[in-house]
MARMARMAR-300079 format. One record per residue: residue number from 0; residue in three letters; x, y, z of N, C-alpha, C, O, CB in turn. Coordinates in nm, 2 decimals. Each point is the difference from the previous one (the first is absolute). Last residue first. Glycine has a CB too. Example, Ala and Ser with C-alpha at 12.3 -4.5 7.8 and 13.67 -1.06 7.14 Angstrom:
2
{node 1; 'SER'; {1.28; -0.22; 0.71}; {0.09; 0.11; 0.00}; {-0.08; 0.11; 0.08}; {0.05; 0.11; 0.01}; {0.07; -0.17; -0.23}}
{node 0; 'ALA'; {-0.09; -0.51; 0.21}; {-0.09; 0.12; 0.00}; {0.09; 0.12; 0.00}; {0.10; 0.00; 0.07}; {-0.29; -0.12; 0.05}}
REM end
This chain:
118
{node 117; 'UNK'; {-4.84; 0.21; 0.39}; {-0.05; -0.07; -0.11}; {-0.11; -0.08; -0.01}; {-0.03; -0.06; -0.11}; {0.22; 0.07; 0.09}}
{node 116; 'UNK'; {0.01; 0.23; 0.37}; {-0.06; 0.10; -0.08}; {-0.01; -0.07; -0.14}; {-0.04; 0.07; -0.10}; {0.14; 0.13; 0.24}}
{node 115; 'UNK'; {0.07; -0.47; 0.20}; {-0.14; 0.05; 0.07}; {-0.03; 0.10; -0.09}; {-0.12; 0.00; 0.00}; {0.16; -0.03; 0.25}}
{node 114; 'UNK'; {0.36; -0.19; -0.37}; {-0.11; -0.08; 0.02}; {-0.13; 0.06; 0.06}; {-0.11; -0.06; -0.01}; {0.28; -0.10; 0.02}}
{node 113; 'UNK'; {0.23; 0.41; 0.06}; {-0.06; 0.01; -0.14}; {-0.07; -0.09; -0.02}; {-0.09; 0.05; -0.07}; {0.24; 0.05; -0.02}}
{node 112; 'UNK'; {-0.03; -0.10; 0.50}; {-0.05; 0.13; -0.02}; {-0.07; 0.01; -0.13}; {-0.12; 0.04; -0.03}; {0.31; 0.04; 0.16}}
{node 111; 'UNK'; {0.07; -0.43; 0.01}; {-0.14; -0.02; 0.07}; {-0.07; 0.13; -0.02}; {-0.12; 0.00; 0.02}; {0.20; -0.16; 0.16}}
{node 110; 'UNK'; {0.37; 0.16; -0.33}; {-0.08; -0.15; -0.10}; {-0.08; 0.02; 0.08}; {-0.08; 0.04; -0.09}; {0.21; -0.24; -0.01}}
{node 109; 'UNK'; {0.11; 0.47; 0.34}; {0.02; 0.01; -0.16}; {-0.12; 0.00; -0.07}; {-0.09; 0.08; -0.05}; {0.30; -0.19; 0.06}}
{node 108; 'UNK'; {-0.03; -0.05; 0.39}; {-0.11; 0.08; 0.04}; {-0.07; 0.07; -0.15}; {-0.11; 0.03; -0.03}; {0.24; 0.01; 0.29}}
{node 107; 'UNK'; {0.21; -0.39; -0.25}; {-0.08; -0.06; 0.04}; {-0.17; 0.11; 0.00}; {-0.11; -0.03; -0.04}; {0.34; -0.13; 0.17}}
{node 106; 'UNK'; {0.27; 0.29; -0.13}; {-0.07; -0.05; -0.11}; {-0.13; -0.04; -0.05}; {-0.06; 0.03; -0.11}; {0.24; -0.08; 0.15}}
{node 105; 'UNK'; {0.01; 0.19; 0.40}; {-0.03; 0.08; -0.10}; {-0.03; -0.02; -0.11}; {-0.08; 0.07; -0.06}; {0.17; 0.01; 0.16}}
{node 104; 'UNK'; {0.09; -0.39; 0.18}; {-0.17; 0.03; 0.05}; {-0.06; 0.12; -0.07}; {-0.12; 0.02; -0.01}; {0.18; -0.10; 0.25}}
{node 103; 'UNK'; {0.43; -0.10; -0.37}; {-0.14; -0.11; -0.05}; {-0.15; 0.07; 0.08}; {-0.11; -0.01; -0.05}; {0.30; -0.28; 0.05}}
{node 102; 'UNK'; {0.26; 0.60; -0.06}; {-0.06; -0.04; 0.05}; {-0.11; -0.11; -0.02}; {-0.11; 0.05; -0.03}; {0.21; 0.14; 0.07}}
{node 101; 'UNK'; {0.29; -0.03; -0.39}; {-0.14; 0.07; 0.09}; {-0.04; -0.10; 0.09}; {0.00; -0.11; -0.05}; {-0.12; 0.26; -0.13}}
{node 100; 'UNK'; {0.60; -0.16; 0.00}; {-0.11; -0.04; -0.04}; {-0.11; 0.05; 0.09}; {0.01; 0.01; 0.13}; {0.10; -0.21; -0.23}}
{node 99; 'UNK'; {0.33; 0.39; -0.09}; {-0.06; -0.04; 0.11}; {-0.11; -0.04; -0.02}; {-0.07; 0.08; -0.06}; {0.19; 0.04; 0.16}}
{node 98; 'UNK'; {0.25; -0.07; -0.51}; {-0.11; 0.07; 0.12}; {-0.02; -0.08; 0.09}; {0.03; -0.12; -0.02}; {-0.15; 0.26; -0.11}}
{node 97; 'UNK'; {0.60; -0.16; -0.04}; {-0.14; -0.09; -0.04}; {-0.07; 0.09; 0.08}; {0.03; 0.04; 0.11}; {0.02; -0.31; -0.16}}
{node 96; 'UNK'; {0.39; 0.48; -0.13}; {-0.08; -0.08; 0.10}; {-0.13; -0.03; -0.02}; {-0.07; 0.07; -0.08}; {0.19; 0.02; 0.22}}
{node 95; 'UNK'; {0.24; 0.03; -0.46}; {-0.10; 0.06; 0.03}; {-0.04; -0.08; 0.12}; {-0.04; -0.12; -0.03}; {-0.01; 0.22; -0.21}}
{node 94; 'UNK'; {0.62; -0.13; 0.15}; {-0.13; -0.03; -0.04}; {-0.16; 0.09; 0.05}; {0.02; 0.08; 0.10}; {0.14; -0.30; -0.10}}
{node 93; 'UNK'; {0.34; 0.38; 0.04}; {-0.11; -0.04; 0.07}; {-0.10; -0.06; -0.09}; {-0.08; 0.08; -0.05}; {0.13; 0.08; 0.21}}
{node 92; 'UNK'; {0.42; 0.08; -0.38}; {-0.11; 0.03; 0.02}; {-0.08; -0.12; 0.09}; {0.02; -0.10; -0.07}; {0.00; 0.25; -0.15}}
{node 91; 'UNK'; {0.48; 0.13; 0.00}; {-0.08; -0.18; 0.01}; {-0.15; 0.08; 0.05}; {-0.03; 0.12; -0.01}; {0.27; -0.36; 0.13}}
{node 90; 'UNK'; {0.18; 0.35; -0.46}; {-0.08; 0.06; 0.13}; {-0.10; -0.09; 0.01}; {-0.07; -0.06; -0.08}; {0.12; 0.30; 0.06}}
{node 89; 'UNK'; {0.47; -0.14; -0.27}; {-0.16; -0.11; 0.06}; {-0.06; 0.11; 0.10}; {0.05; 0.10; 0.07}; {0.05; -0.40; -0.06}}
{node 88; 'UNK'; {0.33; 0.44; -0.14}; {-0.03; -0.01; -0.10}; {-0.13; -0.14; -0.03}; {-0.01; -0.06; -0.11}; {0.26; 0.21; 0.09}}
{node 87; 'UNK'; {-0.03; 0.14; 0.40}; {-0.05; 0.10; -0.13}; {-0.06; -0.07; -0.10}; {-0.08; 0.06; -0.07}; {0.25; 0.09; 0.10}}
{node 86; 'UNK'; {0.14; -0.29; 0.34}; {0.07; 0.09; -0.13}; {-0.12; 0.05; -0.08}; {0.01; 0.06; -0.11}; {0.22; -0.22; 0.08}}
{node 85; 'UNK'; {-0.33; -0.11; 0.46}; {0.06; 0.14; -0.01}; {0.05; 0.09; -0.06}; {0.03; 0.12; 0.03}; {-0.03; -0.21; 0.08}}
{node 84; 'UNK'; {-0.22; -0.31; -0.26}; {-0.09; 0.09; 0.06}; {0.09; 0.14; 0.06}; {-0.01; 0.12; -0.04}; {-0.15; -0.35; 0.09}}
{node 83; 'UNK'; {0.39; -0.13; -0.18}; {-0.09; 0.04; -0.14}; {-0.08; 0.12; 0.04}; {0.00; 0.11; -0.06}; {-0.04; -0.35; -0.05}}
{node 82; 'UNK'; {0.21; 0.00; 0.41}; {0.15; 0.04; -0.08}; {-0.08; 0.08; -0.10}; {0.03; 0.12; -0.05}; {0.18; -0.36; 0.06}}
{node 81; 'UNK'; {-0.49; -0.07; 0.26}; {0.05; 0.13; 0.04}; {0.06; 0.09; 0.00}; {0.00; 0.10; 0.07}; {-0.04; -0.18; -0.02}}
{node 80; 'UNK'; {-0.03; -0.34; -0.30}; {-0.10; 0.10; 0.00}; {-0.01; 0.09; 0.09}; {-0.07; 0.10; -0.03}; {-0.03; -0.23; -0.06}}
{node 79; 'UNK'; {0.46; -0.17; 0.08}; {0.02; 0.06; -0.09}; {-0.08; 0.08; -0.05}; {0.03; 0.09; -0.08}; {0.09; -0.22; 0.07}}
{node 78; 'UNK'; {-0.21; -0.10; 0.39}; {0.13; 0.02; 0.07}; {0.00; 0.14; -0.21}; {-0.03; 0.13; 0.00}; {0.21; -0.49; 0.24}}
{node 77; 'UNK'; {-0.51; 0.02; -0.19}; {-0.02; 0.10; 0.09}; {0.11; 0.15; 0.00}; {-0.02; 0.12; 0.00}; {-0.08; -0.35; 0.14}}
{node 76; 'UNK'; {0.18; -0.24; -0.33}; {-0.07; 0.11; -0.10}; {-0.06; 0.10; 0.10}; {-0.02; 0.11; -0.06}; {-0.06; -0.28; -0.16}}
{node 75; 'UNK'; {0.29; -0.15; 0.44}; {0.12; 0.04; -0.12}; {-0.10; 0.14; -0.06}; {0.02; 0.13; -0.01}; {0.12; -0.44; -0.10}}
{node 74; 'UNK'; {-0.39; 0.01; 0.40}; {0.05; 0.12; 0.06}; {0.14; 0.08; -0.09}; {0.04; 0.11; 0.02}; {-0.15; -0.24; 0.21}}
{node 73; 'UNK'; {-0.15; -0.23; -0.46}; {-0.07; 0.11; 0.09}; {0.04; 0.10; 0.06}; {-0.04; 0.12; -0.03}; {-0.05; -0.25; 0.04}}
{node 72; 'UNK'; {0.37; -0.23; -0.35}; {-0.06; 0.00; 0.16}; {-0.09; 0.16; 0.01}; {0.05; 0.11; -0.01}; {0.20; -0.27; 0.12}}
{node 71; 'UNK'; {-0.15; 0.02; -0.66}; {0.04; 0.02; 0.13}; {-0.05; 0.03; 0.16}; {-0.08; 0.09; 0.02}; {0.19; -0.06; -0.20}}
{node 70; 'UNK'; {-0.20; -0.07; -0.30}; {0.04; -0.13; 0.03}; {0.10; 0.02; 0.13}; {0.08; -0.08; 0.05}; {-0.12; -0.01; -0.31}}
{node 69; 'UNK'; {-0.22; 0.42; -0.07}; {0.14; 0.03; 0.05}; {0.04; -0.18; 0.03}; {0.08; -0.05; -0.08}; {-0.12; 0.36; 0.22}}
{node 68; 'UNK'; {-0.46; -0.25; -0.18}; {0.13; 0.02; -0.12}; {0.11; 0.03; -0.01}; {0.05; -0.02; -0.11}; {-0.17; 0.07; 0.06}}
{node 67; 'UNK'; {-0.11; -0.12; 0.50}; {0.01; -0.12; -0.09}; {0.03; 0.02; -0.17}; {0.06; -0.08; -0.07}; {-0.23; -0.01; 0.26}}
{node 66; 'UNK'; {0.14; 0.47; 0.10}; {0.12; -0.16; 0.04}; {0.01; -0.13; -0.08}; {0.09; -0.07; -0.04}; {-0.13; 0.12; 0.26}}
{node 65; 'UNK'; {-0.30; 0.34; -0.29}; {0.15; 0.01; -0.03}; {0.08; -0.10; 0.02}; {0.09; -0.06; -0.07}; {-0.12; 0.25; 0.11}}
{node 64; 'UNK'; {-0.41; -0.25; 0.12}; {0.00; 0.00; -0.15}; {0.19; 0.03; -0.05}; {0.08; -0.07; -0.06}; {-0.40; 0.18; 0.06}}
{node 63; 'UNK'; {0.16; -0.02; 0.45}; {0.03; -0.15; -0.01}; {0.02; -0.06; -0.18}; {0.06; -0.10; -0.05}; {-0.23; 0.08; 0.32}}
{node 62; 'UNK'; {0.08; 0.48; -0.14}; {0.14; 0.01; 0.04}; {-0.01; -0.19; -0.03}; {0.09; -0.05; -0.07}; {-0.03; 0.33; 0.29}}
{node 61; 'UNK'; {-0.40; -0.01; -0.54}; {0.03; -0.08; 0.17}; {0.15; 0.01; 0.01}; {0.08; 0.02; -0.09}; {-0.27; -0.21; 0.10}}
{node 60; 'UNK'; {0.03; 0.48; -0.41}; {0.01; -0.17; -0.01}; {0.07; -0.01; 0.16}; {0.11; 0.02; 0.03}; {-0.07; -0.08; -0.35}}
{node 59; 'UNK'; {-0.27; 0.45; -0.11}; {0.04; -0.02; 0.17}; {-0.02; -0.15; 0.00}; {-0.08; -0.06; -0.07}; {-0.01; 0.28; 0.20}}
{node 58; 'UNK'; {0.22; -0.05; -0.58}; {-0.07; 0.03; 0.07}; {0.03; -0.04; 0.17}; {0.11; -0.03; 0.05}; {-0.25; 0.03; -0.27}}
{node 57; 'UNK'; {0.43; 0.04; -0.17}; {-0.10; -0.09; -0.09}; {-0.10; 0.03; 0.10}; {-0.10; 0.00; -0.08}; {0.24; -0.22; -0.06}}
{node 56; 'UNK'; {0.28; 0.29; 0.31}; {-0.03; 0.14; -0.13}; {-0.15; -0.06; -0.04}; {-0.08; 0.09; -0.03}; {0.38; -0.03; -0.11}}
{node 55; 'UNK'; {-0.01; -0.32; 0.47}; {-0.18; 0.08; 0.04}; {-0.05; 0.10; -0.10}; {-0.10; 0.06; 0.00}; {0.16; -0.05; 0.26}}
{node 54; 'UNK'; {0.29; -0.33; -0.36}; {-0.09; -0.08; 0.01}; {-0.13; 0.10; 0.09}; {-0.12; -0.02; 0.01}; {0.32; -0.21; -0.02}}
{node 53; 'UNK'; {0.25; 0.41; -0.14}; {-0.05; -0.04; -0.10}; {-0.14; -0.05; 0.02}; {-0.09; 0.04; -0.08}; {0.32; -0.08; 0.01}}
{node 52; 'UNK'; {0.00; 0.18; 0.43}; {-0.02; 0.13; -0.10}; {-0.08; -0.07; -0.05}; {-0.11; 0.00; 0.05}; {0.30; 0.14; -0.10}}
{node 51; 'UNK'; {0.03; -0.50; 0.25}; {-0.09; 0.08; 0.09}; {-0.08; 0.11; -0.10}; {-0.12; -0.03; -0.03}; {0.30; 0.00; 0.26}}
{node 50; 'UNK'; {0.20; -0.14; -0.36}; {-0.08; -0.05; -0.05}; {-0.07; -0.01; 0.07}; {-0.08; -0.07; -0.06}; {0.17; 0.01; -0.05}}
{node 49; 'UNK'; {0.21; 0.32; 0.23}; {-0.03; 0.04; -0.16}; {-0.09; -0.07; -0.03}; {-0.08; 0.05; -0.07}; {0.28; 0.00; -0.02}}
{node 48; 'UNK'; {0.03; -0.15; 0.46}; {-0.12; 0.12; 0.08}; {-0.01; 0.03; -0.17}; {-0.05; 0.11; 0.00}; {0.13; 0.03; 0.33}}
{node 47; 'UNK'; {0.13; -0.48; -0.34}; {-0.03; -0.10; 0.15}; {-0.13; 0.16; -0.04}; {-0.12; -0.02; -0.01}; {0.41; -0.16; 0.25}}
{node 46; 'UNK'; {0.15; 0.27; -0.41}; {-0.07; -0.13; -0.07}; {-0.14; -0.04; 0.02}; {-0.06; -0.05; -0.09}; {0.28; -0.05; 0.11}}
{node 45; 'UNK'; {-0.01; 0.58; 0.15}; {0.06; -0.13; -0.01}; {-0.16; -0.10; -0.06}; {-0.12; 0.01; 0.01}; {0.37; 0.03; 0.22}}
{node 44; 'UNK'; {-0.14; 0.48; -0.25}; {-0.05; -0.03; 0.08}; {0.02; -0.17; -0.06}; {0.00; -0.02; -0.12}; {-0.14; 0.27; 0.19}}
{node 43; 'UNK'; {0.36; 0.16; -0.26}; {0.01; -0.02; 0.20}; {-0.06; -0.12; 0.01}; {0.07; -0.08; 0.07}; {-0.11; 0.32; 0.03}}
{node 42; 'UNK'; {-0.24; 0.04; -0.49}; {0.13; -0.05; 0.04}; {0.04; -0.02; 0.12}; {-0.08; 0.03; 0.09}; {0.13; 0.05; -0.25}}
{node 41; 'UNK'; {-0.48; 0.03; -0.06}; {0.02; -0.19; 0.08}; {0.20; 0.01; 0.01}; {0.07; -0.10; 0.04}; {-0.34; -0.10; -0.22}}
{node 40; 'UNK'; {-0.12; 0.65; 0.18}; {0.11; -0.06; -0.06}; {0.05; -0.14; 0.11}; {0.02; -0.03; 0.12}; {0.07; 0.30; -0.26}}
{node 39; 'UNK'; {-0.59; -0.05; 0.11}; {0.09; 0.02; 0.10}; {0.12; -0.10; -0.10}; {-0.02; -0.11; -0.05}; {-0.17; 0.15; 0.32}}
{node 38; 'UNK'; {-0.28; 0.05; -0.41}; {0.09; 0.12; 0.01}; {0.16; -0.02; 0.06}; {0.08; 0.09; -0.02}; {-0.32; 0.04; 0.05}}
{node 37; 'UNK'; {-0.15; -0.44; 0.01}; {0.05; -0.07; -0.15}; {0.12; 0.16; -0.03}; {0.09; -0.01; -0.08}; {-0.39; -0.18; -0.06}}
{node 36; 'UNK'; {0.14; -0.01; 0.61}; {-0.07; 0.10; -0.07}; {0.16; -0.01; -0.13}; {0.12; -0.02; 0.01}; {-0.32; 0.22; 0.24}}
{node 35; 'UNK'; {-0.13; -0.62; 0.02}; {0.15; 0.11; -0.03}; {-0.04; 0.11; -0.07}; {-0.11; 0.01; -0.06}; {0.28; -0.19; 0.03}}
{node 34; 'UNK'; {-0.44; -0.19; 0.43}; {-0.03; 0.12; -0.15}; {0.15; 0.06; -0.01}; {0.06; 0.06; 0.09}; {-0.35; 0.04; -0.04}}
{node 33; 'UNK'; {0.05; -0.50; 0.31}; {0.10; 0.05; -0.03}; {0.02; 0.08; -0.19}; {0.01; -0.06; -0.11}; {0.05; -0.14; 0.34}}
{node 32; 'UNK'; {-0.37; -0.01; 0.20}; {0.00; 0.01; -0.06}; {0.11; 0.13; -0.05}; {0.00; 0.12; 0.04}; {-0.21; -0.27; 0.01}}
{node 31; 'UNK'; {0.07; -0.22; 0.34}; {0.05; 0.14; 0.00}; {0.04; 0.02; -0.17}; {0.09; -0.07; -0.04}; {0.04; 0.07; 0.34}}
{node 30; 'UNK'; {-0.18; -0.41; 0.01}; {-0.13; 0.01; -0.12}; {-0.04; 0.17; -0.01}; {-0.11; 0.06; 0.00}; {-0.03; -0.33; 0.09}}
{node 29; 'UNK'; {0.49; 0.02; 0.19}; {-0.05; -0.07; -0.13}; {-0.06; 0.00; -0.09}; {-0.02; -0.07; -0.10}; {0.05; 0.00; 0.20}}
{node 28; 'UNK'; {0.17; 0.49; 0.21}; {-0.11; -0.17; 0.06}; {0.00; -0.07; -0.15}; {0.00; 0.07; -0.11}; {-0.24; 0.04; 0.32}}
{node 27; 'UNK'; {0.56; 0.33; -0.01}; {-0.02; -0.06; -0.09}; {-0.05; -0.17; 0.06}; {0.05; -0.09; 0.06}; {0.14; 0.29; -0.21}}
{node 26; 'UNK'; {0.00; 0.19; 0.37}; {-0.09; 0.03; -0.05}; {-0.09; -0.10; -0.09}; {-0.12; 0.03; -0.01}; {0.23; 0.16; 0.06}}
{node 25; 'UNK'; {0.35; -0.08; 0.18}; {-0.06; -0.10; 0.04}; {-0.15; 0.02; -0.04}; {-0.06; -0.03; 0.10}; {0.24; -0.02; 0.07}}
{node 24; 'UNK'; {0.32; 0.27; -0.33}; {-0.14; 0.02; 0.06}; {-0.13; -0.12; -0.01}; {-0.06; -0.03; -0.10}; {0.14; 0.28; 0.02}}
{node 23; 'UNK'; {0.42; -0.21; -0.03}; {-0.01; 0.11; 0.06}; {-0.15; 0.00; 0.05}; {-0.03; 0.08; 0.09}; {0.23; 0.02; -0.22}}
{node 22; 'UNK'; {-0.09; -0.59; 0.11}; {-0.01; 0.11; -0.11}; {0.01; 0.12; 0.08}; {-0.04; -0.01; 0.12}; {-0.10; -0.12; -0.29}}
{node 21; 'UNK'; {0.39; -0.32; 0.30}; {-0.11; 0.05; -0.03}; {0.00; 0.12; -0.03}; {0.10; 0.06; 0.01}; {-0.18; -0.21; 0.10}}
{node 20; 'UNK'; {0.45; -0.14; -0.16}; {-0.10; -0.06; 0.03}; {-0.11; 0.02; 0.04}; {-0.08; -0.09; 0.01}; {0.22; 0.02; 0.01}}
{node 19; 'UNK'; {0.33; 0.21; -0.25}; {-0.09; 0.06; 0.07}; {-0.10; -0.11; -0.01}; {-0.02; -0.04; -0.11}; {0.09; 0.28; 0.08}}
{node 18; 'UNK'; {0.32; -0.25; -0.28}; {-0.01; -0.01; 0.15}; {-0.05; 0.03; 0.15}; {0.06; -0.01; 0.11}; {0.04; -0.01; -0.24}}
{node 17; 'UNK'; {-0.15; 0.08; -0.41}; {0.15; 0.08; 0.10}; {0.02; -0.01; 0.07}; {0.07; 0.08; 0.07}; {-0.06; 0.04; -0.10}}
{node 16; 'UNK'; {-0.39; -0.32; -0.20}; {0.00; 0.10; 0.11}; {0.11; 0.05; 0.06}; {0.01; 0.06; 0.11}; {-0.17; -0.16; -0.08}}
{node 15; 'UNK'; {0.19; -0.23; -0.36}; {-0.07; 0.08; -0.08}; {-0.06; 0.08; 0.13}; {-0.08; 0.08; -0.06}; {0.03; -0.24; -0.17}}
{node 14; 'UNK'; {0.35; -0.15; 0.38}; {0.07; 0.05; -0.11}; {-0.09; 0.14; -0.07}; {0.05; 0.11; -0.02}; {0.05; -0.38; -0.02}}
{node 13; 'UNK'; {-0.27; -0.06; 0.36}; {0.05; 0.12; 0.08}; {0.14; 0.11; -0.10}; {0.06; 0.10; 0.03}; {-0.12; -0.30; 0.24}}
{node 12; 'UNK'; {-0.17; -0.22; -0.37}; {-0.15; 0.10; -0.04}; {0.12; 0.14; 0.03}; {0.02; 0.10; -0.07}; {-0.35; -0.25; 0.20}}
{node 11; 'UNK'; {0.59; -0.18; -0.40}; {-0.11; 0.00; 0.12}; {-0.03; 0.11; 0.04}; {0.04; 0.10; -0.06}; {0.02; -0.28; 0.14}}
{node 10; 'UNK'; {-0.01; -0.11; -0.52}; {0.05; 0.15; 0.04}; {-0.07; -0.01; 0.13}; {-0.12; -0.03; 0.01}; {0.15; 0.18; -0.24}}
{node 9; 'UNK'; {0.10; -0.49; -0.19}; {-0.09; 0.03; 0.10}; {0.10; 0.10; 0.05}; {0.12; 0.01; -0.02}; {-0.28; -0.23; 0.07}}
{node 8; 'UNK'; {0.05; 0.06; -0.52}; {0.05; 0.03; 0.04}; {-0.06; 0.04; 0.16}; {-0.11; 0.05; 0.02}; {0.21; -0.02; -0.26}}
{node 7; 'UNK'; {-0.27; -0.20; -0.16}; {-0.03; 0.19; 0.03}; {0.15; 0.00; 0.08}; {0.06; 0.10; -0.02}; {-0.39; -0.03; 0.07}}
{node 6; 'UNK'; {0.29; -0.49; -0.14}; {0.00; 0.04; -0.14}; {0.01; 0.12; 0.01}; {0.08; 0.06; -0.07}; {-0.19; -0.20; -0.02}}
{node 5; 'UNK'; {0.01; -0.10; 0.48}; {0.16; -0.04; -0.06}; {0.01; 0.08; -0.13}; {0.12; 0.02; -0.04}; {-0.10; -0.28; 0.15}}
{node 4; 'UNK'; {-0.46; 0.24; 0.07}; {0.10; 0.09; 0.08}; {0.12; -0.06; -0.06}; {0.03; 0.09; -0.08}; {-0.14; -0.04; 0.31}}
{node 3; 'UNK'; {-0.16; -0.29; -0.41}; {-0.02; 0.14; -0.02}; {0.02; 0.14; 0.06}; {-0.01; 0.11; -0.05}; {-0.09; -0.25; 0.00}}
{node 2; 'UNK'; {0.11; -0.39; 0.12}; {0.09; 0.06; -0.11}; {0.01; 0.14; -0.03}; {0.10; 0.06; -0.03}; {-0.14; -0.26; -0.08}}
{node 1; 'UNK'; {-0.01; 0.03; 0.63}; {-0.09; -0.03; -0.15}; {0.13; 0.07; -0.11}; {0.10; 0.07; 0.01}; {-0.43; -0.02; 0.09}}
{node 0; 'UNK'; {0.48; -0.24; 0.39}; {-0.02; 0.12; -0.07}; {-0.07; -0.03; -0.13}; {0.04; -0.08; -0.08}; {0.16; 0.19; 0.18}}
REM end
């Protein structure tokens, strides 16, 4: 065990999920962007889902970004970003998808077009 868990103290995951191992809602990709709404009261809400609040109040920050400030398993923080989500008090969001790259023969037809009117 590092020193640094011995100091925070260790807590297992299924402690900070009440014992639930996956999330009311399976929605959530590594790269699902996560926004609090700064309106919503942090009482009730445990150690683990306050400092969740705290770290998306500052802006939108990845679900893989959270875990790793929390310092906790992935699917742990899944589990308490759905807690959040159904109380109202996150809302996540899909990354922008990458456009689709045009066609290279269309490209092509492009550049032979405008080379000819130049």
């Amino acid at each position: 065990m590092s020193p640094g868990r011995r100091e925070r103290g260790l807590v297992r995951p299924y402690v900070v999920t009440d014992g639930r191992a996956y999330p009311t809602r399976n929605t959530f990709d590594l790269v699902t962007l996560v926004m609090a709404h700064p309106d919503r009261p942090l009482t009730g809400l445990g150690p683990e889902k306050r400092r969740v609040m705290e770290l998306c109040l500052g802006g939108a920050l990845s679900v893989a970004e959270v875990s790793g400030y929390l310092e906790l398993p992935v699917s742990v923080t899944k589990v308490l970003l759905g807690d959040l989500v159904d109380s109202g008090h996150v809302s996540t969001r899909s990354p922008i998808p990458a456009a689709d790259v045009p066609d290279t023969q269309l490209l092509q037809e492009v550049l032979d077009g405008l080379r000819a009117r130049l």
